[in-house]
N, C-alpha and C positions, 0 to 999 in steps of 0.2 A: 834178771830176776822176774821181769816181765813177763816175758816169754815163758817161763817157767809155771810163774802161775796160770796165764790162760792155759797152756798145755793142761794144768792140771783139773782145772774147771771144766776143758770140753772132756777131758776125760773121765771125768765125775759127771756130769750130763749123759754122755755115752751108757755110763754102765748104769744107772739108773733111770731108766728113760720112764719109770710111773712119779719118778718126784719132778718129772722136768713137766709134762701134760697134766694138768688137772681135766678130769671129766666133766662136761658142759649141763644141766637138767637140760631133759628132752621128755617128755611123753612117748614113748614107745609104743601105745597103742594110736597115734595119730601120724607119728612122723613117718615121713618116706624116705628111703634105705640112705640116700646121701647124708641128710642130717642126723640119720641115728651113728654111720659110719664115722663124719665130722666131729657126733659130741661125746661119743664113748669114748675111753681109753682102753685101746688093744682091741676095736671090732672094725677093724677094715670092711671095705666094698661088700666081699662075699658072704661075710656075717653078716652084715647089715641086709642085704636081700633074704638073707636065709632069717631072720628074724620078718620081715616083713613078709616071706613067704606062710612061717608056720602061724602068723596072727589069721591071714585069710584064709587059710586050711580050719583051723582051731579058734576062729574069734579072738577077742581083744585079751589079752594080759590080764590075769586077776591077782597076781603077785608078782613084785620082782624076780623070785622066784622059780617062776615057768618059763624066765628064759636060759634055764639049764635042761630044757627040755629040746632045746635049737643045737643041734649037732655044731659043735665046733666053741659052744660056751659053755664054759667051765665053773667050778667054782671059784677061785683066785680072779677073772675076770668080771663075777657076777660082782664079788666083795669089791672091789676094786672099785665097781662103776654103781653101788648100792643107791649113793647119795642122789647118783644124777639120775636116776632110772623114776620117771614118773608115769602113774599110771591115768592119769586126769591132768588136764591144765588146772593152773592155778586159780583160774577166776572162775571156773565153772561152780553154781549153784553147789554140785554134790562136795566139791571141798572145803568151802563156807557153812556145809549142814555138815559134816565130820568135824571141821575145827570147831563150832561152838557145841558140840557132841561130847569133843574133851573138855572143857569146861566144865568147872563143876556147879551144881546148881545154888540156885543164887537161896539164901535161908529164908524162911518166910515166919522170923521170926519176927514179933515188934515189940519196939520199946516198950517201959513200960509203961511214959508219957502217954506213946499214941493209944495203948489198949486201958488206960484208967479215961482219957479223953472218950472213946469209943463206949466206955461203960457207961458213963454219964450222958452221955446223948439217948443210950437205950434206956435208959432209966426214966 
């Protein structure tokens, strides 16, 4: 019964091989080809230089996107690897001014304690 099951689990790994890899985040506009090849799912060596060739032909990534513009990346590959596809490191300045960007603004409303207080001082 053992045997049985593993049998069936490498073979459920086998035919699914995007549920068995998860895609690693990487920066695409920083990484070099090993690490973008390491942390996608389905971009081997050659893709990953061919990504790294048309960033220095055409500049940095301004969407995920533009890498269905690299011969050999597709759509099913782009969806695939959407989540891990980064365009900025994470602590850089510009993605700390975009996250408090989405934020909504704070109300600048006041009580009506602090603007009856505020009236009687101007008074």
């Amino acid at each position: 019964m053992f045997h049985k099951l593993a049998a069936f689990a490498l073979a459920l790994t086998l035919a699914l091989p995007g549920l068995s890899f998860a895609a690693t985040p990487v920066n695409i506009n920083k990484a070099d080809a090993t690490t973008i090849a390491s942390s996608l799912d389905g971009i081997g060596q050659s893709k990953a230089q061919a990504i790294v060739a048309w960033r220095d032909a055409h500049g940095p990534f301004k969407s995920a996107d533009d890498l269905a513009q690299v011969k050999g990346i597709g759509q099913a590959t782009l969806e695939r690897n959407r989540a891990a596809i980064l365009l900025t490191d994470a602590t850089t300045p510009a993605t700390t001014a975009a996250a408090k960007a989405d934020k909504p603004a704070k109300s600048r409303r006041r009580s009506k304690k602090a603007a009856a207080e505020d009236a009687e001082t101007t008074e």
